[in-house]
N, C-alpha and C positions, 0 to 999 in steps of 0.2 A: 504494500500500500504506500504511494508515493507524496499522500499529502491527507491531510487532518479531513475526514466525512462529516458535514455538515447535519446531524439528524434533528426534525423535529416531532419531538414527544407529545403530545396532546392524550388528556384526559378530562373529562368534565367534572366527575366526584372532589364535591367540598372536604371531605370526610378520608379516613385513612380504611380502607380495607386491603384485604389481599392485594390485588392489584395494584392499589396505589404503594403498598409496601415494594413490592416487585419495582415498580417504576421508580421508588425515593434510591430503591438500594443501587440501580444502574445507574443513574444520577449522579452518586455520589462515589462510582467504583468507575466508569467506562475510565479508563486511562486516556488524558488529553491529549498526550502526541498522536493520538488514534483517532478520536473522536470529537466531534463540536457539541455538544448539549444544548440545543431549545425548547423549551416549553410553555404551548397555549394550556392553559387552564379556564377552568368557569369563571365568572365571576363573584361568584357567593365565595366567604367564608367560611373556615372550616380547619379542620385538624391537618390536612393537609396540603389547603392553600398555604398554611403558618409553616410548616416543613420546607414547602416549595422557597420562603423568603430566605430560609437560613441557607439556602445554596447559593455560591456564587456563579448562577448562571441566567440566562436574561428569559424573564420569563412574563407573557403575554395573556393579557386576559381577553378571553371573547364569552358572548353570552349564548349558551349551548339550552337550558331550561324554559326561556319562553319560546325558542327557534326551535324545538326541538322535533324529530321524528320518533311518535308514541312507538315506546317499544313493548311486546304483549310475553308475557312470560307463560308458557302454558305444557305440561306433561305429557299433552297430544295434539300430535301433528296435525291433526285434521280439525282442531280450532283456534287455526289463527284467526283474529281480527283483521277484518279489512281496515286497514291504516293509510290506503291513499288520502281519502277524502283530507282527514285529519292532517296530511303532510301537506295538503294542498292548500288548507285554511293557513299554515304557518309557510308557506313558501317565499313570501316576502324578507322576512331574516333570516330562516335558514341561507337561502340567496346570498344575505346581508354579511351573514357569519362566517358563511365560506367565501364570499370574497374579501374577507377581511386576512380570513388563513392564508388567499391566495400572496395578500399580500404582502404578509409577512416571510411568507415561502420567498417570495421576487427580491423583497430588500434585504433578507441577510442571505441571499445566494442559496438554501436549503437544496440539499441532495436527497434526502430520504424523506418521505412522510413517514413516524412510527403510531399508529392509534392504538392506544390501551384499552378502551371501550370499544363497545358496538353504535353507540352513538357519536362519539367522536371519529368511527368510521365510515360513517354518514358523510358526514362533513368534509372530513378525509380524502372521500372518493370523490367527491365534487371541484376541490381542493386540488387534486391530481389530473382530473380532467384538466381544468383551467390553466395549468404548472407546466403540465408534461413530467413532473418529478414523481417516481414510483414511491408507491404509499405499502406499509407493511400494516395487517392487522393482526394484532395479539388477540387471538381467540382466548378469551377464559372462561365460558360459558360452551357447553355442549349444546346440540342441537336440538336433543333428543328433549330436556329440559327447557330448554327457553329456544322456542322456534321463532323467528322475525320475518316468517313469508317472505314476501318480495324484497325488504329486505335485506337479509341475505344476497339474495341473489343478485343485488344492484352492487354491493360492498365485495364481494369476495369474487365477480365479475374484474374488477375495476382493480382489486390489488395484485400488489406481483409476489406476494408472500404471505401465509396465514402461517402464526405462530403459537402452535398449540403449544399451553401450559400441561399437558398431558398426553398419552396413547391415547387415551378414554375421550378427550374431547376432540382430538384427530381423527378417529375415526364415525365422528359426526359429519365430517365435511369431507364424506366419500366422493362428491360432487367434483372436487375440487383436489384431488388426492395427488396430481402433481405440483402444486402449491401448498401444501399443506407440510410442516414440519415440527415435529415435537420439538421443544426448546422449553427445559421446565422451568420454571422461576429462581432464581438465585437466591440463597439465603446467604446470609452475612454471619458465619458461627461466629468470627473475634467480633463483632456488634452484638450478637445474641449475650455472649460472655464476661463484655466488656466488664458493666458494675455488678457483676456476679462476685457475692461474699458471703460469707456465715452471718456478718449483718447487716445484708439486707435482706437472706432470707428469713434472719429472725424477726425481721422489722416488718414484712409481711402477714407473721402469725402474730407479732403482736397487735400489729394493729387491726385485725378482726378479731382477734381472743382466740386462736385455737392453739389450745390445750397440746402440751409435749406430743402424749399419749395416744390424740389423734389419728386419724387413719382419714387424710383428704386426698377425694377423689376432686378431680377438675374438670369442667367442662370449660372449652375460649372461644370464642364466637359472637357474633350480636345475636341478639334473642330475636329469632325466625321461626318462623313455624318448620322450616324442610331442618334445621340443627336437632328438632326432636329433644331440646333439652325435658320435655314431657317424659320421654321413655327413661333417662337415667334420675328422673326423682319418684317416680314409680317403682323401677327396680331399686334404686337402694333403699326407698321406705320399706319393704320385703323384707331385706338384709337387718335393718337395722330393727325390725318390728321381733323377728328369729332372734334377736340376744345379739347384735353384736353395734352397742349404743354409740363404739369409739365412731362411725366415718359423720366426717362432716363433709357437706357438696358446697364445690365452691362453683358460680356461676360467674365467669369471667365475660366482658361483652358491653358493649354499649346496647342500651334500648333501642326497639326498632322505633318505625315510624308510619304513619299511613294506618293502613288496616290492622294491621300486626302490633298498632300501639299498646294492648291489653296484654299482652302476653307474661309481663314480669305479674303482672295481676293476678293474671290466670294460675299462674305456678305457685303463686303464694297461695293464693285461697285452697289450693291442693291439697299442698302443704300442712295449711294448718287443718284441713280436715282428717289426713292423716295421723296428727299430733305428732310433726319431725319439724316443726317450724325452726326448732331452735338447734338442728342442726345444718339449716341450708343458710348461704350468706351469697350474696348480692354485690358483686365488687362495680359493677360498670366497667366504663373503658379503660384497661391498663395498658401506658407501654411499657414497662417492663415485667414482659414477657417471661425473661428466664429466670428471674427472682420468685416468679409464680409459679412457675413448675416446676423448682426446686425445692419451694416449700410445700408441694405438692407429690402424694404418692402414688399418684396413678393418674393418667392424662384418659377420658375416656370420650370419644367423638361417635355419637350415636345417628348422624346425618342421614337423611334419604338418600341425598345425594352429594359429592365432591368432587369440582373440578381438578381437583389439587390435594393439598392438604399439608399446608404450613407447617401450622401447628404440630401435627403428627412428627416432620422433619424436624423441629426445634426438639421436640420432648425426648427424641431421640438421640440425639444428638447430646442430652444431658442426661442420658439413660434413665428417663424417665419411661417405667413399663405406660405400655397405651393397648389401650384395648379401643376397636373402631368397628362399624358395620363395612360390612363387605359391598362396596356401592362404588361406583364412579371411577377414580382415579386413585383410591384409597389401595387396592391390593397390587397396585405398583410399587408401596411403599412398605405395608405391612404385608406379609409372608405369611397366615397363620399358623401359630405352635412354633417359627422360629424365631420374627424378630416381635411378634404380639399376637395379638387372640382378635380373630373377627367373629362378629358375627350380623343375621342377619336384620337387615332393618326392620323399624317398627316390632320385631319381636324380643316381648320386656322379659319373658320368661329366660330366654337367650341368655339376653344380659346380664341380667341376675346371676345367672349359672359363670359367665365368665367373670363377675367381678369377686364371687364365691371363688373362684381357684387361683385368682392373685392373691385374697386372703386368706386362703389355705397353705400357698405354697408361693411366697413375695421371694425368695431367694430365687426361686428357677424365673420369676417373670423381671426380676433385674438382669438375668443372664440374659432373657431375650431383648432385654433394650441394652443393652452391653453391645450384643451382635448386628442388633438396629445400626448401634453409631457409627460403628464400620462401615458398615451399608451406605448409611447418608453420607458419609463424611466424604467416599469416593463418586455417590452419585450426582453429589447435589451443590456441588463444590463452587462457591461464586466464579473461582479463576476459570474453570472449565465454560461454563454458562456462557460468563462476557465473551472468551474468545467465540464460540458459536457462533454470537450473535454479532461480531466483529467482522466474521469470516462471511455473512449474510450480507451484511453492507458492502462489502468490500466487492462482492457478486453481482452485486444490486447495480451498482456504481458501474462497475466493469466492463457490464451487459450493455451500460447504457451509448 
C-alpha cells in the first residue's frame, strides 16, 4: 500500500452498542500510516456521540432520524412492511442527507465508504452513486431476523463488500455470496484489562452489597425482549427456591426504549412474586465490563438470537465459565462440554439443568473457560481483524 486510505465511517446510533463498540475500537486501533479515519454520525447525543469527541479524528454530523428509511424488524420473511411509501414521504432529506455525505466524501478526497448500520447504508449507497467511491456495508444483523425487503436489495446491490460480523449472519446474504465476507468484530483484550484489579472488583461487590459467599450469575445486554433475560430469573428462582439461597443475578444493560420500555418492570414484578427480589440487582449501563465479570461467576447469555457475541468473547477471555443458548452466531464461539455449556432457547428447564452443573462441579467449568481463552485469544485477536480489514481497503482501492 503506497499511500495512507482515506475511509469514511458512518453510523447513526447516539448510544454505545455492539457495533458502535466494534466501530470506537477500529477508530482508535487502524494504524495511521495505513489508514485516514472519518466519521459522519447523527446528530443527537449520546454515549457514543461523547466517545466519538474524545478521538482525534474529524468527525461530521448529519441528520439520519427525521430523513430516515423505516426499517421493519421481523422473524418472517414473508412480513415485511411495504416501506416505499414511507421512504417516499421522507425523500426530500434523505436526498438532503446524502448529498451532504456526498459532500463530504468530495472535500476530504474519501476513498472508501464504510456503513456500520443498515440505515447508514441507505445513505451510503446513495452517497456512492453520487461519489463513484465504493461503499463497504458491515452486516451485523442477519436476514433471517431483521428482513429490510427492498431494502436490502437497493444496499447490498450498490456495495462492493458486505462484512459479516459472523458465518451465521453470512450466510443470510446467500444472494450476494460473492460479496459477502466474515470479518468478526475486534475486541481490544489490553482495553478489556486495562483497570482490571482486586479493587475494582471489590469495588463492584461492594457497591451492590454482594456478600463474599455469593454465587453471581450475570447477564450484559440492554433489556430486550429476544436477550430472554425472563428465562434466567425463572430458572435461577428454581435453583435458589431447591436450597441453594447463595446466587444473586446481576442484570447488566441499559433500559430499552419504545415498546420494550416495561420490561425492567416486568422482571421485577416477577420477581417479587416469586419472593427472590432480594437476590436480583439492576446495575444499568456499565462500561467497565471486565471488572463485572470478574466479580462475577458465571457469564450466562440466554438470547433467541446473536449476531455475535461480545460478551461471551470478553468472559472468556477472563475465564469466566458462560453458559449461552445455542442460536445464531453463538456456537462459533462456544463449543458445548469444551469451552461452555449450550443450551437451547427459550427452554428454562434447560437452563436450570446447566446452571445446576456449574454449581455442582465450578472446577471443571473454569477449565472450560480456561480452554475458551485460548480459543479467543487466537480467534479474535484485534491485530489479526485490523489487518483483514486493511487488506479489504487496500483491494477496494486497487480495483478501482
Amino acid at each position: 500500500m503506497h499511500k495512507r486510505i482515506r475511509v469514511l465511517f458512518m453510523d447513526h446510533y447516539p448510544d454505545i452498542g455492539g457495533g458502535q463498540k466494534t466501530l470506537l475500537t477500529y477508530l482508535a486501533n487502524f494504524p495511521k500510516k495505513n489508514i485516514n479515519c472519518y466519521v459522519v454520525c447523527g446528530h443527537e447525543e449520546g454515549s457514543f456521540t461523547k466517545e466519538l469527541q474524545k478521538l482525534d479524528l474529524p468527525v461530521f454530523k448529519v441528520r439520519f432520524n427525521e430523513s430516515n428509511i423505516r426499517i421493519n424488524r421481523t422473524s418472517e420473511n414473508t412480513k415485511i412492511r411495504k416501506d416505499f411509501p414511507y421512504f417516499l414521504s421522507n425523500l426530500p432529506l434523505f436526498v438532503k442527507s446524502s448529498f451532504k455525505i456526498a459532500k463530504i466524501i468530495k472535500i476530504n478526497n474519501i476513498d472508501i465508504i464504510y456503513a456500520n448500520t443498515t440505515k447508514t447504508a441507505c445513505f451510503g449507497a446513495f452517497a456512492s452513486m453520487l461519489t463513484s467511491k465504493p461503499l463497504i456495508y458491515r452486516a451485523s444483523n442477519d436476514r433471517f431476523f431483521s428482513n429490510h425487503g427492498w431494502i436490502d436489495y437497493v444496499v447490498c446491490n450498490q456495495t462492493k463488500k458486505i462484512l459479516a460480523c459472523s458465518d451465521f449472519v453470512a450466510s443470510s446474504f446467500k444472494e450476494w455470496f460473492w460479496k459477502v465476507k466474515t470479518v468478526y468484530p475486534p475486541i481490544d483484550f489490553e482495553e478489556l484489562t486495562r483497570n482490571l484489579s482486586k479493587e475494582s472488583i471489590d469495588k463492584i461487590r461492594k457497591q451492590y452489597r454482594i456478600s463474599n459467599n455469593a454465587f453471581v450469575v450475570v447477564q450484559i445486554g440492554c433489556l430486550r425482549r429476544v436477550k430472554r433475560h425472563v428465562d434466567l430469573l425463572l430458572s435461577t428462582a428454581q435453583i435458589i427456591k431447591s436450597g441453594n439461597p447463595r446466587i444473586m443475578l446481576l442484570f447488566v444493560g441499559s433500559d430499552s426504549q419504545g415498546k420494550e420500555i416495561n420490561i425492567k418492570r416486568e422482571l421485577i414484578k416477577i420477581a417479587k412474586e416469586l419472593n427472590i427480589w432480594k437476590h436480583i440487582i439492576f446495575t444499568g449501563y456499565k462500561k467497565d465490563v471486565g471488572s463485572i465479570l470478574k466479580a462475577s461467576d458465571l457469564l450466562v447469555v440466554p438470547s433467541l438470537t446473536e449476531t455475535f457475541g461480545r460478551v461471551i468473547v470478553e468472559a472468556l477471555y477472563l475465564e469466566v465459565p458462560v453458559i449461552a443458548s445455542n442460536t445464531g452466531a453463538i456456537p462459533e464461539i462456544i463449543k458445548n462440554g469444551e469451552t461452555g455449556y449450550l443450551f437451547e432457547p427459550q427452554n428454562v428447564k434447560a437452563l436450570k439443568d446447566c446452571i445446576r452443573k456449574v454449581l455442582e462441579n465450578y472446577n471443571k467449568a473454569k477449565q472450560l473457560a480456561q480452554k475458551g481463552r485460548r480459543y479467543v485469544k487466537i480467534r479474535f485477536s484485534l491485530e489479526s481483524v485490523l489487518k483483514k480489514n486493511i487488506d479489504i481497503f487496500s483491494e477496494l482501492v486497487t480495483k478501482r
